[in-house]
MDTraj code that builds the backbone (N, CA, C; nanometers):
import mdtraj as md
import numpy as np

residues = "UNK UNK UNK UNK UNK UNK UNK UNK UNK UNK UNK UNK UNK UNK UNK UNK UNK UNK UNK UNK UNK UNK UNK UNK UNK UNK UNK UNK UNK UNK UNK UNK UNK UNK UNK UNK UNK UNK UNK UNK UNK UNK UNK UNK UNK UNK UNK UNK UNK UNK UNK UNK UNK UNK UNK UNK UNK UNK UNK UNK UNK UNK UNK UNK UNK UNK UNK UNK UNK UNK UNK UNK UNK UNK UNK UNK UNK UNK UNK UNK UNK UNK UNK UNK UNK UNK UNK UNK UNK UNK UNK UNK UNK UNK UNK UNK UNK UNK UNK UNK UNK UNK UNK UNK UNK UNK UNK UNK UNK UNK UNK UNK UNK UNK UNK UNK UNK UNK UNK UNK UNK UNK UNK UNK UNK UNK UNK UNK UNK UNK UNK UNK UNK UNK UNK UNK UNK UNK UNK UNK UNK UNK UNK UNK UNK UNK UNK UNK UNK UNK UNK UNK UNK UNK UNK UNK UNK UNK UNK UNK UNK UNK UNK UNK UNK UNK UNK UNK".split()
xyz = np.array([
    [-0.1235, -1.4440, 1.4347],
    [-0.1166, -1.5127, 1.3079],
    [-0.1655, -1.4173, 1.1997],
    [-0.0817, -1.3714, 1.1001],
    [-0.1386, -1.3179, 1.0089],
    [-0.2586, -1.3193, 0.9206],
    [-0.3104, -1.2706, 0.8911],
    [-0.4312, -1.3096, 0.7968],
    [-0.4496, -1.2081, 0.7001],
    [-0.3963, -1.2096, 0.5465],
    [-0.4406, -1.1475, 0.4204],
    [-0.5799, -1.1926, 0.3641],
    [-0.5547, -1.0326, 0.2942],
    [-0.7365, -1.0575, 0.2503],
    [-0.7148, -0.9521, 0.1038],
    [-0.7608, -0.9576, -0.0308],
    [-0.7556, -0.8697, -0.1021],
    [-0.7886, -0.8123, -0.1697],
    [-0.8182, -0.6508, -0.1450],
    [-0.9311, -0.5733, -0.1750],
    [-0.9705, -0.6135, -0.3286],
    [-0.9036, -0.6203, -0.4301],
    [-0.8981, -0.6654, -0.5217],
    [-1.0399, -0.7378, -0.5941],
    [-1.0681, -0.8914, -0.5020],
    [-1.1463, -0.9433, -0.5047],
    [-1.2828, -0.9572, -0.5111],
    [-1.3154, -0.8343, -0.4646],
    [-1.4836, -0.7526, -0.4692],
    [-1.5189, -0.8591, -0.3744],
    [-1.4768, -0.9367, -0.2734],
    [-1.5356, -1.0020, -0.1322],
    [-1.5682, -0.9533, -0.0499],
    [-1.7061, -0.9635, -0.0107],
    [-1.7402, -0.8717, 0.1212],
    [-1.6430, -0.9587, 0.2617],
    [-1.6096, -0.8661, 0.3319],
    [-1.4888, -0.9009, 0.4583],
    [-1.5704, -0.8686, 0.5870],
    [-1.5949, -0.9679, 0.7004],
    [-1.6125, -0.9290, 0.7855],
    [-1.5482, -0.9586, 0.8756],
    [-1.4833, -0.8667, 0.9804],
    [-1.3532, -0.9290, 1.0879],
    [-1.4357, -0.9109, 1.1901],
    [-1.3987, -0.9820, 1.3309],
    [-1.4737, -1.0293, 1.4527],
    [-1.3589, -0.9717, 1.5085],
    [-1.4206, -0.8426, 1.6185],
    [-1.3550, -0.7735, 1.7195],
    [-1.4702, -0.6973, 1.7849],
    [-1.4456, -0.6745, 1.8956],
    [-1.5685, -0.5865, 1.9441],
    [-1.4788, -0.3925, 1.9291],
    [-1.5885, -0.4032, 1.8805],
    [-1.5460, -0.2455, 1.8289],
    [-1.5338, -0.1320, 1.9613],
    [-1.6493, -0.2067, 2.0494],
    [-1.7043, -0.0888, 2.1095],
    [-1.5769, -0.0855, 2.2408],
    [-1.5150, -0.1879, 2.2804],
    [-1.4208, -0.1591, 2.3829],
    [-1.2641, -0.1060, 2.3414],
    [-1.2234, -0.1392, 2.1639],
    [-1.1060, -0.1273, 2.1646],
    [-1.0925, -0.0155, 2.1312],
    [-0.9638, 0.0077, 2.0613],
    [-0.8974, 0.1371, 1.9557],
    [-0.9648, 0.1126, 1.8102],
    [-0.9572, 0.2339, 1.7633],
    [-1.0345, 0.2060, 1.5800],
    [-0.9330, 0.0959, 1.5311],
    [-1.0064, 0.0463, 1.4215],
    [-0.9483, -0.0729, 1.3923],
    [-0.8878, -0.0472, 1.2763],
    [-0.7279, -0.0931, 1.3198],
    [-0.6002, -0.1037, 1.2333],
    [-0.6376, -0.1480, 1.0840],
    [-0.7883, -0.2991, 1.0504],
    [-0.7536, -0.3358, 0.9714],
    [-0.8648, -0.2017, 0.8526],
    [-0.9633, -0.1790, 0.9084],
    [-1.0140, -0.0678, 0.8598],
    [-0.9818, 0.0146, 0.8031],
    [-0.8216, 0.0351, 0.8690],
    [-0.7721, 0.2094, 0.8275],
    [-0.6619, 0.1511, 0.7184],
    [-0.6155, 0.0312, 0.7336],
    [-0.5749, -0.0315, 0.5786],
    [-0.6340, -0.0340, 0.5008],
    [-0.7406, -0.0563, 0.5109],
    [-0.8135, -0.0766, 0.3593],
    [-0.8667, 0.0635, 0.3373],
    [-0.8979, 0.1397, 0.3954],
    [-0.8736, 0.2633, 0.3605],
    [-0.7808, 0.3312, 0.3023],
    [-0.6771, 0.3248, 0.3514],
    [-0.5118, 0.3731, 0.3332],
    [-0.5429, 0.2883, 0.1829],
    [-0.5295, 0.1898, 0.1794],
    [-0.5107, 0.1348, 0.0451],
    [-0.6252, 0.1830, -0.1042],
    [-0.7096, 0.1697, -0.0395],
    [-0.8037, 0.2272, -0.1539],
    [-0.7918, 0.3643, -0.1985],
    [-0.7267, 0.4235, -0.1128],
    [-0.6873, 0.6188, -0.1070],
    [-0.5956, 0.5887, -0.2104],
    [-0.4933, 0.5726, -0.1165],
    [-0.3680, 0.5967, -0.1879],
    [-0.3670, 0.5509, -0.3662],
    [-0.3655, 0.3908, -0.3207],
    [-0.4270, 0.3383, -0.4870],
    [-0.4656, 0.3763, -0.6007],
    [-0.5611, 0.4534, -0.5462],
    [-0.6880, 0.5654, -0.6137],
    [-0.7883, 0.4466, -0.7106],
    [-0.8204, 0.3008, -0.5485],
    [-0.9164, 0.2155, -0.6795],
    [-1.0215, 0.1933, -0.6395],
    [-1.0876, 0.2976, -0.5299],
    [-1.2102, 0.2993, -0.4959],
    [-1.2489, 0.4056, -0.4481],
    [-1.3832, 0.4639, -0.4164],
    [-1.4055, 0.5589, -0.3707],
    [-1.4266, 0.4900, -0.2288],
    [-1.4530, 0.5586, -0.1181],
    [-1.4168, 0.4992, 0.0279],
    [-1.5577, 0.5925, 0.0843],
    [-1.6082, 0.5012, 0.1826],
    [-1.7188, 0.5125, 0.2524],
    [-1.7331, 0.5047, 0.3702],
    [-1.7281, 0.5320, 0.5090],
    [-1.7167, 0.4764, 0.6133],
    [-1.8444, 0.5120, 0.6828],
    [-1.9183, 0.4163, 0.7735],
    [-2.0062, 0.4142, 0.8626],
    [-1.9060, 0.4093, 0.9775],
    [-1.9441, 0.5274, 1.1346],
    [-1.8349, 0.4859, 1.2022],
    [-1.9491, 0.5990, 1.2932],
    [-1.9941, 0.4699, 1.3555],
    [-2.0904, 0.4942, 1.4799],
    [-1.9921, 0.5578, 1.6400],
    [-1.8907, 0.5132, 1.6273],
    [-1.8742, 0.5355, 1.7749],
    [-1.7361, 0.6845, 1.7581],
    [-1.7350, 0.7225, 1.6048],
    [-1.6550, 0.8563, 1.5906],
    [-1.5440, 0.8316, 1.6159],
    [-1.4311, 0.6916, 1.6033],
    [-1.3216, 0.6600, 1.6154],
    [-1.2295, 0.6636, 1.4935],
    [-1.2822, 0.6668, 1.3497],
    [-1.1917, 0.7349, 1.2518],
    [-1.2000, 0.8823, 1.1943],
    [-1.1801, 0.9087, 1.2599],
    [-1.2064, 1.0580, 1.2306],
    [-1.1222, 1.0949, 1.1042],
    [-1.0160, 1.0637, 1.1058],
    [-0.9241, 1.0964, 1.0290],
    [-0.9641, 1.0999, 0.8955],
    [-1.0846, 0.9758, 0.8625],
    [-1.0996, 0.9449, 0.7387],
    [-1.2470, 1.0721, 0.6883],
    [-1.2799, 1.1724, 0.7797],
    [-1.3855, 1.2094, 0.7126],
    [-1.3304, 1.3379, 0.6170],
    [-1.3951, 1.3627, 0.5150],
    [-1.3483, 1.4021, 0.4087],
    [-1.2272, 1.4020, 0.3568],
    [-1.1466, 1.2660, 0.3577],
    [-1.0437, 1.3149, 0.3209],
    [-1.0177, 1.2224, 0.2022],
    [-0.9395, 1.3343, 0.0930],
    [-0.9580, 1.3131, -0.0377],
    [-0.7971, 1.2987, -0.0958],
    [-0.7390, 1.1175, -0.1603],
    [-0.5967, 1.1131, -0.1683],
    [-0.6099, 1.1893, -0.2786],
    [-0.6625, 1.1698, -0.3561],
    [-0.6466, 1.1946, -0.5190],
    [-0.7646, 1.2465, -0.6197],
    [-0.7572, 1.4134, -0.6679],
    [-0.9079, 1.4662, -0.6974],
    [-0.9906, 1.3237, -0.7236],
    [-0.9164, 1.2186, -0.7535],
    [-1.0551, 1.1420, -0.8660],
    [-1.1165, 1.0367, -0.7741],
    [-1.0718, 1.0198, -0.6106],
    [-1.0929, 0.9715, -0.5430],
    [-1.1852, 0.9820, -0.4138],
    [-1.2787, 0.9596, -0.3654],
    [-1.3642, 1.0452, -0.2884],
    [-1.3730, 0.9624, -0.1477],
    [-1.3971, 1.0524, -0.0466],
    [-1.4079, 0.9718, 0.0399],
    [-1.5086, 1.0385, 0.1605],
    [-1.5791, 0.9576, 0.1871],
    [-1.7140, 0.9657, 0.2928],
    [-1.7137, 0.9267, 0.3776],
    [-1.7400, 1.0038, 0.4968],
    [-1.7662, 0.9618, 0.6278],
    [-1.9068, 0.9948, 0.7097],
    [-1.9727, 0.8608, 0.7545],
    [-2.1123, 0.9091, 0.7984],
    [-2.1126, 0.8364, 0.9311],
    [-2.1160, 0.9463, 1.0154],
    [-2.0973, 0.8952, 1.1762],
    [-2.2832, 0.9311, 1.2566],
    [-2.3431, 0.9687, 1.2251],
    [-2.4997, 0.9876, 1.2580],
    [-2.5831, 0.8989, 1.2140],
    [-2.7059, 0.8399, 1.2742],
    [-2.7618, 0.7760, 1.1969],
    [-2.8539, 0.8192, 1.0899],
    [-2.8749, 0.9608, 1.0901],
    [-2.9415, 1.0065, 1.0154],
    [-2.8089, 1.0598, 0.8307],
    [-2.6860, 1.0435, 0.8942],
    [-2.5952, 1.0400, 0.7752],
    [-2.5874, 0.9397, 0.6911],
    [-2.5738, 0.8153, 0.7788],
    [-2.5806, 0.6824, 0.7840],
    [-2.7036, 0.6429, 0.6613],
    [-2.7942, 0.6817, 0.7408],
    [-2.9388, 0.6221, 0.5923],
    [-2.9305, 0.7128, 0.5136],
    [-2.8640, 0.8025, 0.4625],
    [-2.8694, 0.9268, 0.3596],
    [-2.7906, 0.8458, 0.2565],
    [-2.6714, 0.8374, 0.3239],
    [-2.5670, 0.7585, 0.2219],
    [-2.6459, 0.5990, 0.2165],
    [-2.6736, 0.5049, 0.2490],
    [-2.7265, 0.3955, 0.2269],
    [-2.8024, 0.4179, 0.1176],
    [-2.9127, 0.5177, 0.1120],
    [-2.9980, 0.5724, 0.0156],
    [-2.9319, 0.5596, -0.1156],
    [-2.8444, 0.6751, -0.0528],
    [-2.7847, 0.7021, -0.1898],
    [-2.7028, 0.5645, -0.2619],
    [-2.6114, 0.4985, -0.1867],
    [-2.5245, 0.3508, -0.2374],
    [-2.6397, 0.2970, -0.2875],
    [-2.7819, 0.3041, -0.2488],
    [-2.8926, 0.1436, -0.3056],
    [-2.9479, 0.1968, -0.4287],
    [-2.9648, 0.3766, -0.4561],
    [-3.0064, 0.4108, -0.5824],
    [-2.9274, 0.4118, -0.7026],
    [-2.7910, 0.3921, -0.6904],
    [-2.6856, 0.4404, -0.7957],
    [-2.6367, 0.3015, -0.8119],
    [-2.5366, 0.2708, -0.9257],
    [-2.4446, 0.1586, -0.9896],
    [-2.4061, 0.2773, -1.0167],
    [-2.2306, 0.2035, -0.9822],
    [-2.1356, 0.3495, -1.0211],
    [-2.0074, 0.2762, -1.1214],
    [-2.0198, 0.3389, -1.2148],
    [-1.9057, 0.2705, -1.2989],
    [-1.7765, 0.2530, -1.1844],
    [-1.7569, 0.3488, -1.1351],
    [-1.5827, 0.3527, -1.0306],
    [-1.6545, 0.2220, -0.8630],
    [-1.5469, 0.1321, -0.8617],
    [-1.5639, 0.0802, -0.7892],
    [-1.6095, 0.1131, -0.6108],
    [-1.6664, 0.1286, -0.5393],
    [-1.6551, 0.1231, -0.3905],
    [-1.6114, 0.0946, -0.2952],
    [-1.5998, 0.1261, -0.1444],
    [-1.5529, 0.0343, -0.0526],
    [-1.6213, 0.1491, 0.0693],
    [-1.6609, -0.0010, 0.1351],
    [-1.8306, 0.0819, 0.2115],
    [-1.7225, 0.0149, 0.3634],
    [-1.6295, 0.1023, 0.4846],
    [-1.5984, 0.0630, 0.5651],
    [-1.7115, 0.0816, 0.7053],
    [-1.7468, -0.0354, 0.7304],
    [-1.8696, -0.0164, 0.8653],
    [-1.7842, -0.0522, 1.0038],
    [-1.7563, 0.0398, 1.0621],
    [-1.7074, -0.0158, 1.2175],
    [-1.8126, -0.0128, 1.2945],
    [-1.7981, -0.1237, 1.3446],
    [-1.9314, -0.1821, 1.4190],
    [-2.0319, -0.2205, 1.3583],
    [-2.0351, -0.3080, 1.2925],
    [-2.1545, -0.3406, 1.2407],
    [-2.2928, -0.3571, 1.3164],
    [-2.3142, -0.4171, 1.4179],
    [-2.3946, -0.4315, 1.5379],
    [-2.4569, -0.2851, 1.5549],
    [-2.3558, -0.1438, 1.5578],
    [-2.4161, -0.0249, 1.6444],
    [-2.4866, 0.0448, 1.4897],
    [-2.4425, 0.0043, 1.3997],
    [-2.4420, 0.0439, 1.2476],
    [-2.5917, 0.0230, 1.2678],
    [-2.6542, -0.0682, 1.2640],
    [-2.7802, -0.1649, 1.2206],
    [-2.8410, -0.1366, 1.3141],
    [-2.8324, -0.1123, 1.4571],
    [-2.8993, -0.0585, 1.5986],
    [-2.9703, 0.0593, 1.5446],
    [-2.8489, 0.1612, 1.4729],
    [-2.8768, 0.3019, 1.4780],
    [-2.9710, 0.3478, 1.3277],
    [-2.9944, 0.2361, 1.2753],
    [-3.0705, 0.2556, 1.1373],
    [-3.2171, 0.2212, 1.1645],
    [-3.3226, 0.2958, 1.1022],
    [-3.4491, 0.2943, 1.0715],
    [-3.4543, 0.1258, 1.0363],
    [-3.5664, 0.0224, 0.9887],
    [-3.6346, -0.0541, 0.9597],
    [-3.5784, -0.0612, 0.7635],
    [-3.6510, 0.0204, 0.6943],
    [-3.6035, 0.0563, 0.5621],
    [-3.4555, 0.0623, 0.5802],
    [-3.3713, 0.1511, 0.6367],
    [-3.2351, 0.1815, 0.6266],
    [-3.1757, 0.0441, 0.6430],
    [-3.2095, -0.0139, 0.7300],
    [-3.1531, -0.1538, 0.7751],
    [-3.1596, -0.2736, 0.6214],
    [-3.3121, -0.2458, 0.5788],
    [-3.3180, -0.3387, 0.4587],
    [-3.2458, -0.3159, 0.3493],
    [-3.2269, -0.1540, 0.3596],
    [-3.1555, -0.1563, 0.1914],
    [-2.9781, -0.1348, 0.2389],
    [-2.9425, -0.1081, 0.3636],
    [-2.8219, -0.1957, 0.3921],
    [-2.8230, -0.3283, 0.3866],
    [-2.8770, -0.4205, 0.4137],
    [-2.8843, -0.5696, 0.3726],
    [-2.8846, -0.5855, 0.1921],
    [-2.9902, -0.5104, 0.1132],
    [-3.0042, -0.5580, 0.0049],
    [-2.8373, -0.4935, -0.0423],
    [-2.7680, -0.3891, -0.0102],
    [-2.6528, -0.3312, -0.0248],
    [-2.5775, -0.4639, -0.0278],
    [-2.5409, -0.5488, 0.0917],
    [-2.4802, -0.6191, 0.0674],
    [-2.5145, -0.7324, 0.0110],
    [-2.6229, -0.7407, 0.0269],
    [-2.6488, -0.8976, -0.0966],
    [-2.6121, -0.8445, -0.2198],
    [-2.6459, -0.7510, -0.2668],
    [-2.5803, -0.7449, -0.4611],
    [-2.4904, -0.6298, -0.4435],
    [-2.3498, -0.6825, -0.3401],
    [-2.2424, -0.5659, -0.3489],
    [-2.1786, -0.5707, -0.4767],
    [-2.1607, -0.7309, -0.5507],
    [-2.0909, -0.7483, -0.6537],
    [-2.1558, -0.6665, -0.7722],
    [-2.2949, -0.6878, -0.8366],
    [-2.3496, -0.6297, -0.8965],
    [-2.3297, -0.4550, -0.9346],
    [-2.3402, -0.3989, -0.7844],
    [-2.2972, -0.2481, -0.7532],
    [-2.1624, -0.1720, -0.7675],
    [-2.0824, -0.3024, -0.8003],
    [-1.9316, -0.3088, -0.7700],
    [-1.9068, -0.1703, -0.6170],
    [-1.9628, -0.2915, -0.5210],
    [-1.8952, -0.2414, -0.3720],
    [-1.8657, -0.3237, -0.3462],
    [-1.7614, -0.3261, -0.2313],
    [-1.7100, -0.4028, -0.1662],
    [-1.7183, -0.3928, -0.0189],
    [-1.7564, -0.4464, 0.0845],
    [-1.8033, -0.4405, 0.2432],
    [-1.6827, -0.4195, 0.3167],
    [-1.6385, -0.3710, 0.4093],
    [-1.5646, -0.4569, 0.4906],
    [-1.6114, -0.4420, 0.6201],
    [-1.6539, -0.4791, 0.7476],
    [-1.7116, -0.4469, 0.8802],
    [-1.6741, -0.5478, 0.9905],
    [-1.6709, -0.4684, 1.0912],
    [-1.6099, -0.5658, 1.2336],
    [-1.7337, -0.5496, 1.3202],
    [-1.7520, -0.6808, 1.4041],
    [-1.8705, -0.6496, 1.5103],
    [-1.7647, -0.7256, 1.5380],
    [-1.8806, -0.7858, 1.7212],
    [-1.8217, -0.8063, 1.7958],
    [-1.8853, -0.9665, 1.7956],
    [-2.0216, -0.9838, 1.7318],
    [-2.0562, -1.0929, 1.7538],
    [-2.0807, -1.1212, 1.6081],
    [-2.1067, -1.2371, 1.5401],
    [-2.1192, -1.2923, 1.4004],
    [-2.2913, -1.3817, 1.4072],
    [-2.3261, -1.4139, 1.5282],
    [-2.4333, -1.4308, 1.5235],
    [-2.5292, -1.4020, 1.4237],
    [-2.5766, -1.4566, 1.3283],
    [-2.6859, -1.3843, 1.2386],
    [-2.8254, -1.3569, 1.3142],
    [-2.8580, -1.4149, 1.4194],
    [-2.9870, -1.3776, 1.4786],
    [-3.0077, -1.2526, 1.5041],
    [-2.8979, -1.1512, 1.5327],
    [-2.8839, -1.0363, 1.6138],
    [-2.9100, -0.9174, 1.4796],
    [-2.8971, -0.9830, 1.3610],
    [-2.8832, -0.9002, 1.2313],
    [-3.0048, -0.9207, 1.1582],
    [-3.0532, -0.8114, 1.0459],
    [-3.1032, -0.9093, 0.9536],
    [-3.0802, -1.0444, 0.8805],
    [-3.2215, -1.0111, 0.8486],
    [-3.1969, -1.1694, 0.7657],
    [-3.1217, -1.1893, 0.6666],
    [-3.0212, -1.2674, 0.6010],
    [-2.9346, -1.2160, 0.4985],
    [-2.8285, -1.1820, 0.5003],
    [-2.8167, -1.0443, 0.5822],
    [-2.6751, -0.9583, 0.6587],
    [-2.5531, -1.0444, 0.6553],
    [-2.5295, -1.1091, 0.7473],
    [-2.4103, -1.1915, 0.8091],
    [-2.3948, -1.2445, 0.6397],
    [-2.4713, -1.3509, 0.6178],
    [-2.4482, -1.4271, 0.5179],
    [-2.4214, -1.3840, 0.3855],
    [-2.3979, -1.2647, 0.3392],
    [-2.3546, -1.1968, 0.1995],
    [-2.2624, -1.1021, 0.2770],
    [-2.1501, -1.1437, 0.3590],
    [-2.0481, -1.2039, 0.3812],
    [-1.9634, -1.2995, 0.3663],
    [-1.8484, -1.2414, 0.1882],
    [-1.7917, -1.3980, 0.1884],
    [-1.6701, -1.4707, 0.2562],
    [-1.6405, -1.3647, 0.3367],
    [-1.5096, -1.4081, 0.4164],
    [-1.5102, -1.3337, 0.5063],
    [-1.5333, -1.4372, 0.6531],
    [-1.5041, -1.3735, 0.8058],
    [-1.3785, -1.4393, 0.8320],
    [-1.3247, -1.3050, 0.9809],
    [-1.1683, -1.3179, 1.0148],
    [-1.2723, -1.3137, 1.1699],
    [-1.2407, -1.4449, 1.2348],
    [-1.2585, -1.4390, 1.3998],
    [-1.1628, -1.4949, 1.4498],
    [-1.1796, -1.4634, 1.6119],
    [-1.0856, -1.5850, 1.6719],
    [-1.0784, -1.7063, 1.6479],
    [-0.9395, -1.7658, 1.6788],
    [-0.9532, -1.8916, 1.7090],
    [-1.0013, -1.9637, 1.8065],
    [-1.0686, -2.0409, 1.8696],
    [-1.1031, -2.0817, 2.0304],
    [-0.9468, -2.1976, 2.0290],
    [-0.9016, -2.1660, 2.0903],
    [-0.7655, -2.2658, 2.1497],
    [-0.7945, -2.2207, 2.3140],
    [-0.7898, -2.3841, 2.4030],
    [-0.8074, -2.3318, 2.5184],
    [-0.6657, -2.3111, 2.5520],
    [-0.6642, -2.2132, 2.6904],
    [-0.5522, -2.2011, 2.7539],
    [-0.4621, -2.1196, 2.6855],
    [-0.4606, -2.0509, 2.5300],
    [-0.3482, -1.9999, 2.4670],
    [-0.4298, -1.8832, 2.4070],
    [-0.3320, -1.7789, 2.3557],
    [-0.3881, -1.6543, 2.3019],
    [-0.4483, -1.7424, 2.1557],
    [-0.5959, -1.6510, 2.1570],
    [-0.6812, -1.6741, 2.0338],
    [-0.6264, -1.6042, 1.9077],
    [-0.5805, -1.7023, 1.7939],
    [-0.5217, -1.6393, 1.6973],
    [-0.6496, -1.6081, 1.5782],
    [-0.6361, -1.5776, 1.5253],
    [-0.7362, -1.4951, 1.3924],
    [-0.7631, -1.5774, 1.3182],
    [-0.8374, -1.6126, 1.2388],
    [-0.8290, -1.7163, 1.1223],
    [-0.9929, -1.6533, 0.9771],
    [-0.9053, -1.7120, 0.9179],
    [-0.9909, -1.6570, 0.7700],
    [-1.0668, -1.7573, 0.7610],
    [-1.2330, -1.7396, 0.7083],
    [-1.3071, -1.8598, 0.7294],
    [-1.3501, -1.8126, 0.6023],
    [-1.3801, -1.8576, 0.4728],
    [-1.4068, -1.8531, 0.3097],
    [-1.5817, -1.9635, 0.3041],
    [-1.6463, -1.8210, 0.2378],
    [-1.8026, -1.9427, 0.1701],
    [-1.7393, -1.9877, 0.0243],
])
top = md.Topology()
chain = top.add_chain()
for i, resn in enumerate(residues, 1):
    res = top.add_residue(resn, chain, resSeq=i)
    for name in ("N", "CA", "C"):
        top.add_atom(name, md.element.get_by_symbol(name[0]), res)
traj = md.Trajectory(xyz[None], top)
């Protein structure tokens, strides 16, 4: 079942897949692809398990920038940096895996990724991240919930689980 979502909106996006067993995720490298090409954000990726490779330094358009932080010690450098700055040019902060993201961060790193996404609008960023579980217990406090639109399964018994957009 299809499910649109649009970058447009400055909505933080979180899709439900487990990162850690599949292929990099298709919807990731869209919104990448789109923000590149576009040229209407600068592009960010957290990518713990080194499955987009493709996206590290790569730059569509001089005025367009794009970051890739696969270490956790890259990881809280750039967090640092996203929680000290408001950037006139919009953002888009792609986290695959959110779960290994937040594992692999310091205490501080973890909080000012949370405060990141509580005032993404403010910062003009925009989230997008896949775990595997949506659980907020497993996250900070906050985390999950400045999330305004998750994509999980459907539970239908007996039939393939289709996707569905769930809106705060």
């Amino acid at each position: 079942m299809p499910v649109s979502w649009d970058l447009s909106a400055g909505r933080n996006l979180l899709i439900a897949r487990d990162e850690r067993l599949a292929p990099p995720s298709v919807s990731l490298d869209l919104a990448a692809m789109n923000a590149l090409s576009g040229g209407t954000h600068d592009v960010v990726v957290f990518d713990p398990h080194h499955r987009h490779r493709w996206l590290t330094g790569l730059n569509a358009r001089p005025s367009v920038a794009c970051l890739s932080a696969m270490t956790p010690a890259q990881m809280s450098r750039v967090v640092t940096d996203l929680a000290a700055t408001v950037m006139a040019r919009p953002r888009l902060l792609l986290v695959a895996d959110l779960a290994a993201t937040v594992a692999a961060l310091g205490a501080p790193s973890r909080a000012a990724l949370t405060d990141l996404a509580v005032t993404a609008r403010e910062r003009r960023l925009t989230i997008v991240a896949t775990t595997a579980d949506t659980n907020p217990r497993w996250f900070p406090e906050q985390l999950i919930e400045a999330f305004d639109d998750i994509v999980e399964p459907q539970v239908v018994a007996g039939r393939y689980r289709e996707p569905r957009l769930w809106t705060r």
